[in-house]
N, C-alpha and C positions, 0 to 999 in steps of 0.2 A: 534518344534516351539511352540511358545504360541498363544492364542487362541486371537483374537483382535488386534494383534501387529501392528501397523502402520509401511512400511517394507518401506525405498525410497534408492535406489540403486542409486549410484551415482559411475563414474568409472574416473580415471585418464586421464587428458586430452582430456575428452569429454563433449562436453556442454549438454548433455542429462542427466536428471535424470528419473530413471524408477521408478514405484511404485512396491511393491511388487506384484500384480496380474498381470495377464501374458495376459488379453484382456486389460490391461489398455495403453491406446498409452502413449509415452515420454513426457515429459516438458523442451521444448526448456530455456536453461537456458541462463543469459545477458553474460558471459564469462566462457569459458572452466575452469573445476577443476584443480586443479595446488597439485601433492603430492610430501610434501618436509618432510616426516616422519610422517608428518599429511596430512590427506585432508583439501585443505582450499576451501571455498566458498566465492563468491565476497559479500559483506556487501546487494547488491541487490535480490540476488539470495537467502541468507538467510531469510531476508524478504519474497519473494514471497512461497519458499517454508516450510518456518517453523514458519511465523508469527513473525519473531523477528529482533528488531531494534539491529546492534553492533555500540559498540562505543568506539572507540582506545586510550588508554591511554596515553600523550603526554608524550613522553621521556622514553616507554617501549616498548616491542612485544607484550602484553596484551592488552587485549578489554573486554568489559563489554558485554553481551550479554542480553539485555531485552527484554524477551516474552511482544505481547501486552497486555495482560491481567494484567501481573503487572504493566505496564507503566499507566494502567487506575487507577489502585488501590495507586502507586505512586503520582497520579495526584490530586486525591478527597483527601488521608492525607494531601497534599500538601494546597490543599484547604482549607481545615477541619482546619488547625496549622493557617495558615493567616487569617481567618475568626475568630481565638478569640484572636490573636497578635493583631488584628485593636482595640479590645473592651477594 
C-alpha cells in the first residue's frame, strides 16, 4: 500500500461505505450501491463523500463530474471574463 492513501470501501448493494482504517465506524450512505460492471453512486452520496457535484449529459450515459474546488475556481474565471465583457 502507499503511504497516505485515502482508502473508502464501498461494496455492492450496501448503503455503507467503510474508510480504510479498521477503528473508523461506517457512512451511512442516501441509497445502496448498485454494480452494473461499474460501481455507481447516487449523484448525493458522491457529494457527501468525495466533495463532488455530477452532472448528466442530456441525451447520453455520461456526466460531468466537478470537484468543488474547481467549481470555485470555474466560478471567479467566470467572474473575472464578465467583469471586463461589462467594461
Amino acid at each position: 500500500m502507499t503511504d497516505k492513501t485515502k482508502v473508502l470501501i464501498f461494496t455492492s448493494g450496501s448503503s455503507e461505505m467503510k474508510h480504510g482504517e479498521e477503528d473508523d465506524s461506517p457512512v451511512q450512505l442516501a441509497k445502496s450501491t448498485v454494480f452494473s460492471g461499474n460501481l455507481f453512486l447516487s449523484e448525493a452520496d458522491a457529494l457527501a463523500c468525495f466533495d463532488c457535484e455530477t452532472e448528466y449529459l442530456t441525451g447520453t450515459s455520461s456526466a460531468v463530474v466537478l470537484p468543488s474546488f474547481v467549481e470555485s475556481m470555474a466560478e471567479g474565471m467566470l467572474d473575472s471574463m464578465t467583469t471586463l465583457a461589462e467594461k
